[in-house]
N, C-alpha and C positions, 0 to 999 in steps of 0.2 A: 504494500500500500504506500507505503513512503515512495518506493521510486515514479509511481505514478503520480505523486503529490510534487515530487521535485520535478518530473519532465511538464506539468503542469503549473508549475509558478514561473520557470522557464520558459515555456513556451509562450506566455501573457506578458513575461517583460521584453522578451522579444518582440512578439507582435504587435502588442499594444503601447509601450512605452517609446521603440523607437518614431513610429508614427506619427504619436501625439507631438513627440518631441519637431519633426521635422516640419508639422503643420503649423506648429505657434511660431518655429521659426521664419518660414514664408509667408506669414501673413503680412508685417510690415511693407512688404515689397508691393505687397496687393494692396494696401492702403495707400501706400505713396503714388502708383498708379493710376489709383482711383478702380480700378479692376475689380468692379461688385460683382460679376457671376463666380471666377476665381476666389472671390472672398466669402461667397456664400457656401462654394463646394471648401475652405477650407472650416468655416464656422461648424460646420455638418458634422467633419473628419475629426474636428478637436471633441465636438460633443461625444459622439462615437467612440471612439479612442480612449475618451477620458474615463468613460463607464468602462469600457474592458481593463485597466488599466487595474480597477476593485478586483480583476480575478487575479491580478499578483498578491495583493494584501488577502485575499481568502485563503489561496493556496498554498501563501506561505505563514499565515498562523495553524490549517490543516496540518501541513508540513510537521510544524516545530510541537501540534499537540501531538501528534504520530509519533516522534524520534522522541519525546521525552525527555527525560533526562536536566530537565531545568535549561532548556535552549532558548525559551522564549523568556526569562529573566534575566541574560547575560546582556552587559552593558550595550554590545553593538547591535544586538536586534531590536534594544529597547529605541536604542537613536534612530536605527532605520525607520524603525516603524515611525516615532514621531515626525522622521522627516519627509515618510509617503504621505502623513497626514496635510502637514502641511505643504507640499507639493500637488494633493489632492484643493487643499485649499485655493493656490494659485488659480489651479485650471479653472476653475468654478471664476474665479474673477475676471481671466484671459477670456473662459466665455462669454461673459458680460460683455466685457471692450469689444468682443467679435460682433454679437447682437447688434450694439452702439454703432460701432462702425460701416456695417451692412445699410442700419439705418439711416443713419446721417450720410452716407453717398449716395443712397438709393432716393434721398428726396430731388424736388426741385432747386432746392434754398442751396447758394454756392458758398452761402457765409461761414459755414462750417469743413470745412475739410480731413475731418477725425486727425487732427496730429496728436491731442491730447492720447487718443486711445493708440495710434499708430507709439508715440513713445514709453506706452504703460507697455504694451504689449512684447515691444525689443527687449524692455528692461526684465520686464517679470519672468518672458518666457526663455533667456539669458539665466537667471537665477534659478530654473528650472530646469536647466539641462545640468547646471551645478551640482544640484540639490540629489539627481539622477546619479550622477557620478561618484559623490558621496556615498550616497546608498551604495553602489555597486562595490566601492571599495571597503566598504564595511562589511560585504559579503564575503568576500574573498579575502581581505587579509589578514581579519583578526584568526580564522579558523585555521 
């Protein structure tokens, strides 16, 4: 059952995490553009993504209550985990700014040009790819 549980939280950071990651990265470019269908097929892909992203945190608490042994109270899973949470957090806000962004270029009104959401966006989803890589070296080095 374990290995089923590890080829499955693997599998959801692969698939899911790097996805998410490289759509919140091209969104700016699609805002700076002004590129609303692009920005709406990546608004889509972040929401998407974001929700499969929950089957790594499933399957790797499944995981750590399977192997026992006091894994899920050791210092670096506790950090991981805080820091999918809030990473989780992010995305929740990147999608707002997505929403925001779609809307404000998709009106008539030229007064707005989403920069505010275009620099939330660089910023957050930069500290998101961080936060990702953290995680991953907390996987792998403490063990």
């Amino acid at each position: 059952m374990s290995s089923l549980f590890l080829w499955l939280h693997i599998g959801f950071a692969i698939f899911t995490v790097g996805p998410v990651t490289a759509a919140t990265m091209a969104a700016p470019r699609a805002i700076r553009n002004k590129n609303v269908p692009a920005l709406q097929n990546i608004q889509r892909m972040t929401k998407v993504y974001s929700i499969g992203t929950l089957g790594v945190l499933v399957f790797g608490l499944a995981l750590g209550a399977v192997l026992g042994n006091g894994l899920l109270g050791k210092w670096y899973m506790t950090a991981s985990m805080t820091l999918f949470i809030v990473a989780a957090v992010l995305l929740v806000i990147i999608d707002r700014d997505l929403r925001t962004a779609v809307r404000v270029l998709s009106s008539e009104g030229t007064d707005d040009d989403a920069k505010v959401q275009n620099g939330r966006i660089a910023a957050i989803s930069g500290l998101l790819t961080v936060i990702w890589l953290v995680i991953l070296f907390l996987m792998v080095v403490p063990t």
